[in-house]
C-alpha positions as CSV (number, residue, x, y, z in Angstrom):
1,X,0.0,0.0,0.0
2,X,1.1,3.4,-0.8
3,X,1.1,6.0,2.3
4,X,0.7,9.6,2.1
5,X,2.7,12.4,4.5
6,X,-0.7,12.5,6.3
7,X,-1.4,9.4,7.1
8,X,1.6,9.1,9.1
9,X,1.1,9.0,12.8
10,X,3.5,10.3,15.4
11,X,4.3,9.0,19.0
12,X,6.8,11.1,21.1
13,X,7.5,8.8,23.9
14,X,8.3,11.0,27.1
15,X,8.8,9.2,30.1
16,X,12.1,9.7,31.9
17,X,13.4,11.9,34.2
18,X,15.6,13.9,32.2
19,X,18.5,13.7,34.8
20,X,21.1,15.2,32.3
21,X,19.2,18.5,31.6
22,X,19.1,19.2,35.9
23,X,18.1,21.3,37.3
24,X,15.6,22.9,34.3
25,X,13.5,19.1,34.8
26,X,13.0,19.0,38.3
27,X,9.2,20.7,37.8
28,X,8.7,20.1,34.4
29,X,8.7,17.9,31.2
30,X,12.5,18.5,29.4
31,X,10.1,18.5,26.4
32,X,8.6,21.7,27.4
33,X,12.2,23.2,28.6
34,X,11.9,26.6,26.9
35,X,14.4,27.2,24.3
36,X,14.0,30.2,22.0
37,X,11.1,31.3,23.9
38,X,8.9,28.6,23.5
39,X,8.5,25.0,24.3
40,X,11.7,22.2,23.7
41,X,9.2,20.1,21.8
42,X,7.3,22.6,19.6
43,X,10.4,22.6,17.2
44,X,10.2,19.5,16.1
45,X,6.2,19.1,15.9
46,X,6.1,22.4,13.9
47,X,8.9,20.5,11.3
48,X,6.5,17.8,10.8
49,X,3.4,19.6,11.0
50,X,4.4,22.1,7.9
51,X,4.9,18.5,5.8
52,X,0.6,18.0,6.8
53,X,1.9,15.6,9.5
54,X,-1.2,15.9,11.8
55,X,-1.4,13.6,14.4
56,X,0.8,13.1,17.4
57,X,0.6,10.7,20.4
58,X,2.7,12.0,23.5
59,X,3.7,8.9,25.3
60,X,4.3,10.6,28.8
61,X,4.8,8.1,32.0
62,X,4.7,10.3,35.2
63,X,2.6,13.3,36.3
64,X,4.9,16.3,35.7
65,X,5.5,15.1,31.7
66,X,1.7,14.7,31.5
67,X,1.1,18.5,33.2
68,X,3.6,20.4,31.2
69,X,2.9,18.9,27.7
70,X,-1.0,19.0,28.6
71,X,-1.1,21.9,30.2
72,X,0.8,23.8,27.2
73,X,-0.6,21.9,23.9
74,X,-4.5,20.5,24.9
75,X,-5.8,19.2,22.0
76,X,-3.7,21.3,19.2
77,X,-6.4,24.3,18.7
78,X,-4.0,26.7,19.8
79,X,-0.7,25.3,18.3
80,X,-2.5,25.2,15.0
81,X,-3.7,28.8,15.2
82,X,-0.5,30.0,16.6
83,X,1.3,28.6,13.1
84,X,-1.8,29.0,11.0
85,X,-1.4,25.1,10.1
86,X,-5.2,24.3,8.4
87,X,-6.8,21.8,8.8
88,X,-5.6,21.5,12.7
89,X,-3.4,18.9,14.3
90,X,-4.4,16.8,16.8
91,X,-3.2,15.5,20.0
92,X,-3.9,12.9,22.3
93,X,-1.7,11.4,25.0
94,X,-0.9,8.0,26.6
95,X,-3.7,6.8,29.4
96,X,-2.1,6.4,32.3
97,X,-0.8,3.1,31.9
98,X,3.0,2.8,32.7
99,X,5.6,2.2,29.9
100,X,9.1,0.5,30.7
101,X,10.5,1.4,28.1
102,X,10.1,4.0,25.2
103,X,9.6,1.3,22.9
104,X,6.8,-0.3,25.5
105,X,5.6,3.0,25.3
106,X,4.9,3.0,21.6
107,X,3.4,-0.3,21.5
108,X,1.3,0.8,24.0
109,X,-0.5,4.0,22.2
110,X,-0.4,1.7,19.0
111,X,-2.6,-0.9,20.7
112,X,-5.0,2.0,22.9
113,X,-5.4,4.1,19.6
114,X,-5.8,1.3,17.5
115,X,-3.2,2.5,14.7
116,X,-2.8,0.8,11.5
117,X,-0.8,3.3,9.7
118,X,2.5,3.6,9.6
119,X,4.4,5.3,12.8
120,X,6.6,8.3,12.9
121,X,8.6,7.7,16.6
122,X,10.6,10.9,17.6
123,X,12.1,11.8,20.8
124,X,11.4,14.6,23.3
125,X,14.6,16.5,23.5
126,X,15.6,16.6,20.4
127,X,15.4,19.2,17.3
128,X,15.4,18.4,13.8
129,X,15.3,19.1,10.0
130,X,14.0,16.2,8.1
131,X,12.1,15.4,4.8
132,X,9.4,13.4,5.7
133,X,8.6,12.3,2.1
134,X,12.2,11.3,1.1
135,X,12.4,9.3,4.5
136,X,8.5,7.2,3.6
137,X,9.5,6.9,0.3
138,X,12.8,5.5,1.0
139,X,11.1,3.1,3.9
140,X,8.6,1.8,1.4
141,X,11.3,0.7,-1.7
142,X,13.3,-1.0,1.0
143,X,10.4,-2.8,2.5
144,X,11.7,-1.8,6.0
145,X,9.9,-3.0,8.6
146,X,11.7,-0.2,10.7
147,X,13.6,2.9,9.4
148,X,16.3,4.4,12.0
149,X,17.2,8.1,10.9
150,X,21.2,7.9,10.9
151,X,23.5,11.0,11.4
152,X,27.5,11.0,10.9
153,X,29.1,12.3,13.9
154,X,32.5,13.6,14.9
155,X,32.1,13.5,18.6
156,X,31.8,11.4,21.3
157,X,29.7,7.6,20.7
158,X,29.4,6.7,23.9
159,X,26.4,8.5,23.9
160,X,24.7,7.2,21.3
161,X,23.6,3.9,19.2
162,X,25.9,3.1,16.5
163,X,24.8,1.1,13.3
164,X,27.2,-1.0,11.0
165,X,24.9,-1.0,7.8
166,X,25.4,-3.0,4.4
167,X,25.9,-1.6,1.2
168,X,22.5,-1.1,0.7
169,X,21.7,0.7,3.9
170,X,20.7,-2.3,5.5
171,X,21.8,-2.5,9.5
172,X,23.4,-5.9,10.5
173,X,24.7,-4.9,13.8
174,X,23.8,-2.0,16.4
175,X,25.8,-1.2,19.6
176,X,24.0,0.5,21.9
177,X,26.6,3.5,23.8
178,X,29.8,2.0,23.3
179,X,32.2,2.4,26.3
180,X,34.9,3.0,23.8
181,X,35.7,4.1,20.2
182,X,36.8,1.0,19.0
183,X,33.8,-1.1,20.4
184,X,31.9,1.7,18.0
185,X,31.1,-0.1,14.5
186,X,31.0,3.5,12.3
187,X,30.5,7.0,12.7
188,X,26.6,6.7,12.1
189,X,24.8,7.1,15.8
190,X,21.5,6.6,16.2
191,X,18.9,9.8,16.1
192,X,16.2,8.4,17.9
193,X,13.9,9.0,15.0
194,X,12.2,5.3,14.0
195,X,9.2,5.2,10.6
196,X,7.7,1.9,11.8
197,X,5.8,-0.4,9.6
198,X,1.8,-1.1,10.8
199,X,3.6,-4.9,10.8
200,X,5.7,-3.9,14.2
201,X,2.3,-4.6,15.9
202,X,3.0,-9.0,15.2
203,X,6.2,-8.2,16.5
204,X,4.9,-6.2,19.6
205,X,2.2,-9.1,20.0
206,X,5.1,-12.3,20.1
207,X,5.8,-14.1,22.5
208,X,9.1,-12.8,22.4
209,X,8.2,-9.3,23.6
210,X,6.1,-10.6,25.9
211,X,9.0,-12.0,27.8
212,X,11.0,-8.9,27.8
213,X,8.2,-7.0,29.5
214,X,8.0,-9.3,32.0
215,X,11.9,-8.8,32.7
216,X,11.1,-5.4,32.7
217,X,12.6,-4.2,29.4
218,X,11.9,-2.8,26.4
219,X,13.6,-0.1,25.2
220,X,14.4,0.9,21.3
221,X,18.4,1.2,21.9
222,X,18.8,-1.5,24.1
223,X,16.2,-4.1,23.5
224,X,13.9,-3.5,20.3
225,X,16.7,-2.6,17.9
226,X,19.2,-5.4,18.5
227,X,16.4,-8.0,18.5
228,X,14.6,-7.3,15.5
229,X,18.0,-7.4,13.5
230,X,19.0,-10.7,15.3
231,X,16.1,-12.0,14.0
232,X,16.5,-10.9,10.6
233,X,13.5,-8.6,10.2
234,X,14.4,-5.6,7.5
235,X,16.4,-3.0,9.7
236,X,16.8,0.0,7.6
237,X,19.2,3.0,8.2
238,X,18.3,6.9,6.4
239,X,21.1,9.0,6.5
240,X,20.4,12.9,7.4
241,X,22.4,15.8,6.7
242,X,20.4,17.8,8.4
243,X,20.1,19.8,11.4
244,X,19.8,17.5,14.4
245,X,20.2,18.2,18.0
246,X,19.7,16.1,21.5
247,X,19.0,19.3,23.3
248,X,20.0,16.1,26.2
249,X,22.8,18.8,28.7
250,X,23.0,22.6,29.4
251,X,25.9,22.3,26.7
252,X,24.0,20.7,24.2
253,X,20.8,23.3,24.7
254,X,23.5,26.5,24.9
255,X,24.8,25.0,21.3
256,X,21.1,24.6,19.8
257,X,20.1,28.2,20.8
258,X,23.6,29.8,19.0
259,X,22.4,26.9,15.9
260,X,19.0,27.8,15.8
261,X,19.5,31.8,16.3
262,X,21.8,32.0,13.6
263,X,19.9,29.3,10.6
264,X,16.0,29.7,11.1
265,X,14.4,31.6,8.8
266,X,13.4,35.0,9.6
267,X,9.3,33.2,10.4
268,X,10.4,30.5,12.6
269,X,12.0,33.0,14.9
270,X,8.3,34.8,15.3
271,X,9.9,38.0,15.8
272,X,10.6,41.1,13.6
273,X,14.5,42.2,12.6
274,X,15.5,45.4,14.3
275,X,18.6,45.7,12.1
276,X,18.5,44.6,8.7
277,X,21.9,43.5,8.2
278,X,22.2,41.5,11.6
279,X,20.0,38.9,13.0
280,X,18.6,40.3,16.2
281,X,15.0,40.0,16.8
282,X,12.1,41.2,19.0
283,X,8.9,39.6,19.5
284,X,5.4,40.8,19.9
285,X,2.6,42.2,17.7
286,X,0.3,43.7,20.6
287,X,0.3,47.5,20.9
288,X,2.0,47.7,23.8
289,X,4.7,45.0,22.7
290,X,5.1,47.1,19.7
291,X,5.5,50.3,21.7
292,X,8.3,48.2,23.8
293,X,10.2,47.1,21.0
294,X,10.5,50.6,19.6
295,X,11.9,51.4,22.7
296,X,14.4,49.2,22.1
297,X,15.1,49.7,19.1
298,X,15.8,53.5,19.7
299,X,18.2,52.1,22.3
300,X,20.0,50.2,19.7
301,X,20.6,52.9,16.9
302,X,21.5,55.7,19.9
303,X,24.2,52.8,21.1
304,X,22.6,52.4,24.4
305,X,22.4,48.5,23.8
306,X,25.1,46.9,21.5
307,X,24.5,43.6,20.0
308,X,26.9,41.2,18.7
309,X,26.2,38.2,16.9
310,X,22.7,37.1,17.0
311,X,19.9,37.9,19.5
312,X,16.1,36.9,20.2
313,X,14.3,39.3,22.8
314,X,11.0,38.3,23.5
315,X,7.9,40.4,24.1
316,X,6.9,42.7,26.6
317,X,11.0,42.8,27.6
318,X,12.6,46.2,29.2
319,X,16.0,46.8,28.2
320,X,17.9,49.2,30.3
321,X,20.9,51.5,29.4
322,X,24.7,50.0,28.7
323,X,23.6,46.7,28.3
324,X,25.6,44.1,26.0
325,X,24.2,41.2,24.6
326,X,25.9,38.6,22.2
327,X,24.4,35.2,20.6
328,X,22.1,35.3,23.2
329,X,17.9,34.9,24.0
330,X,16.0,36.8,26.3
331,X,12.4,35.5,27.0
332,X,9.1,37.0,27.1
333,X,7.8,40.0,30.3
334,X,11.9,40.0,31.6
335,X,13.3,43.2,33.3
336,X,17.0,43.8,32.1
337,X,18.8,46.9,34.0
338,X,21.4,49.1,33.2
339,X,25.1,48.2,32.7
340,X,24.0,43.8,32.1
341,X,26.7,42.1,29.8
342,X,24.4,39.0,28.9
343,X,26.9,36.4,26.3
344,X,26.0,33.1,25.4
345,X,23.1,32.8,27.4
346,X,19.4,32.0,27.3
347,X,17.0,33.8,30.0
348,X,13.7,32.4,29.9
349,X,10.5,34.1,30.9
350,X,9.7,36.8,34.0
351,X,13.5,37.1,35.0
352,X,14.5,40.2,36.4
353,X,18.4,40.7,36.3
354,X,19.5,43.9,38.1
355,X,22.4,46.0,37.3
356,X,26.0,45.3,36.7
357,X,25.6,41.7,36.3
358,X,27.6,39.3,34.1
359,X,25.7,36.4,32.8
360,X,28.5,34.2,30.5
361,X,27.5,30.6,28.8
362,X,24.9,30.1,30.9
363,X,20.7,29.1,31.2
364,X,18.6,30.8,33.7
365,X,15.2,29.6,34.8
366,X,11.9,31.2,34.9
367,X,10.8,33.7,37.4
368,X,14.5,34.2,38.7
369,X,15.8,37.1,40.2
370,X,19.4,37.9,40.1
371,X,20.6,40.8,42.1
372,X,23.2,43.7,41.7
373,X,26.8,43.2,40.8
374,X,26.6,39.5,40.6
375,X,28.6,37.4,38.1
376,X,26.8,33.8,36.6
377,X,29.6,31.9,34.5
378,X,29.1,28.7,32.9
379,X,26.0,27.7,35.4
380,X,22.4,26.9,35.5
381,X,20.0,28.3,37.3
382,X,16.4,27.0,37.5
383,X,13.5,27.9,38.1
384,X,12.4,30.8,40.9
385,X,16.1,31.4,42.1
386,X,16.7,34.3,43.9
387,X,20.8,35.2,43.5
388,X,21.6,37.9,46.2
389,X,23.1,41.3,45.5
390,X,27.3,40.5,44.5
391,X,27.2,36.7,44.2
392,X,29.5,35.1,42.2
393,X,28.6,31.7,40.4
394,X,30.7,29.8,38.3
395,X,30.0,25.7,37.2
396,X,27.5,25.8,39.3
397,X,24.2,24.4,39.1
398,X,21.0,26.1,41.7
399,X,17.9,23.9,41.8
400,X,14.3,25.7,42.0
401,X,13.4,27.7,44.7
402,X,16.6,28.5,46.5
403,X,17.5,31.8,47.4
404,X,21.1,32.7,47.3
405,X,22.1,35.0,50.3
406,X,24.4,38.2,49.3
407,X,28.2,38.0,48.2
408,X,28.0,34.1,48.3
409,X,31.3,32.6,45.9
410,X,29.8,29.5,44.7
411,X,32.3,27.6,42.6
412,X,31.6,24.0,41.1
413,X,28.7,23.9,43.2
414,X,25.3,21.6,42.9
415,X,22.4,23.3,45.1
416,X,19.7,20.4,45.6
């Protein structure tokens, strides 16, 4: 049978802890970690939606994935209006029945929503560029009975899956994280993005499966994957050159916001250019956002706030005087005063940052408050911090809720 874009369905199995993205996950879902100003996830669901994807499954396990992503996306009414996708996407979630696994996870909304069609899996914490229509077109001629999206990668494998693939794209063997380089098979790691054939459900309904559930397993990297190509069903490996990210540490997320900043078009970034030959960008349509973005953009040609490299300022923002900003986002309703040096940072919604402060290669929460003359290097700060007037931060990481009492030196510090 011949499947169209839209016929595809897609399950984003969400389910773990995030323990790698700490402190930002402690009270929410890392797939509704903002990045850019919005939500983790809507990224990749607006990449799939513009190609008339319009169904997704999110397979949350817990109740703080199931708040954020519910709580944020309902049904898809305002999603679809806020990217004028017609007709709507939908979404639905996973009852609460628990997954062990992502892959248990997946067979599980396959089985409650009764799908048939083939299944689009992608993970929360990622971002991605990806043809849809290339990748079911290139799943159908090989008669895959699972498609894993492949990326070459210079880095570190230990990380990732690694496939050893045949000539024709086939995968014979698949290590899950390798402990070292040389127990990696090739350079292509695994991107967590599976097209699975309607016929994974006999496979999901063996015996076989059965059993690993009952051991308490069944996950795609470590279970699913190596057992489907032991058993000689059609493993298939798509090789992207696209942009692909697991948004997975505060390095990894820092590194997606300069990406992202620097290669979206002009309409992803949902804000309006302020300098035509630089990419810096303010949000808002509302009168009163307008009326605060021509505030600072009056800043910004009398040299009162300099810019270097990229910027994303989000709406409702006040800018005070003598404040530097480089490659850098600033989320919506936050108060920035005068003399703030802000570098490869993100700020994310309602943070009020007072004056003098240095904020270098770092990620602060919402709602945080960081006082006069304080310095934030390479830290993270969650959500609802207070930082006391002349702190000074570095490798640090502040959990939610903590306030920071004045001229504290916190140096390779955790705060739990």
């Amino acid at each position: 049978m011949k499947w169209r874009i839209e016929d595809i369905k897609v399950i984003i199995p969400i389910g773990g802890e995030a323990t790698r993205l700490r402190p930002l996950t402690i009270e929410t879902s890392k797939a509704t970690v903002r990045l850019l100003n919005r939500p983790l996830i809507e990224f990749s669901i607006y990449e799939l939606a513009r190609q008339n994807v319009k169904e997704f499954i999110f397979g949350v396990r817990g109740y703080i994935n199931y708040r954020s992503l519910f709580d944020i996306f309902k049904e898809g009414i305002g999603f679809s209006a806020r990217y004028k996708i017609k007709p709507r996407v939908h979404f639905k979630y996973q009852p609460r029945v628990d997954s062990i696994g992502n892959a248990d996870s997946v067979k599980i909304n396959m089985e409650y929503y009764k799908i048939e069609e083939p299944t689009l899996v992608i993970q929360g914490d990622n971002i991605f560029k990806l043809d849809i229509k290339k990748l079911l077109e290139f799943h159908e001629e090989k008669k895959s009975l699972m498609t894993i999206v492949l990326k070459k990668w210079k880095g570190d494998l230990y990380e990732f899956g690694v496939a050893d693939v045949e000539d024709d794209l086939r995968i014979k063997r698949f290590v899950e994280k390798p402990k070292t380089r040389e127990e990696a098979p090739s350079d292509l790691i695994n991107t967590g993005i599976y097209l699975l054939s309607p016929d994974i459900m006999k496979v999901f309904e063996s015996d076989d499966i059965a059993k690993m559930r009952e051991e308490g397993k069944l996950d795609f990297g470590k279970d699913l994957i190596p057992y489907l190509i032991e058993h000689g069903y059609p493993v298939y490996g798509f090789v992207t050159e696209d942009i692909w990210f697991d948004v997975g540490t505060p390095d990894r997320y820092l590194d997606a916001m300069e990406t992202l900043l620097n290669t979206l078009e002009d309409t992803q970034i949902g804000g309006k250019r302020i300098d035509e030959n630089k990419r810096i960008y303010v949000q808002g349509t509302s009168p009163d956002s307008i009326r605060r973005r021509n505030i600072i953009i009056n800043k910004y040609k009398k040299g009162k706030l300099k810019v270097e490299g990229n910027a994303l300022i989000g709406r409702h923002c006040q800018i005070g005087n003598s404040v530097y900003i480089e490659n850098s986002s600033i989320d919506n309703f936050s108060i920035i005063k005068d003399h703030v040096s802000i570098t490869k940072s993100s700020i994310m919604d309602r943070a009020f940052i007072a004056e003098n402060v240095v904020i270098q290669n770092s990620i602060i929460g919402r709602h945080v408050e960081i006082r006069a003359e304080s310095k934030i290097i390479n830290s993270v700060i969650a959500d609802d911090v207070v930082i006391g007037e002349g702190c000074e931060i570095v490798n640090s990481k502040i959990y939610p809720h903590r306030t920071i009492n004045e001229g504290s030196k916190l140096h390779d510090t955790i705060l739990t």
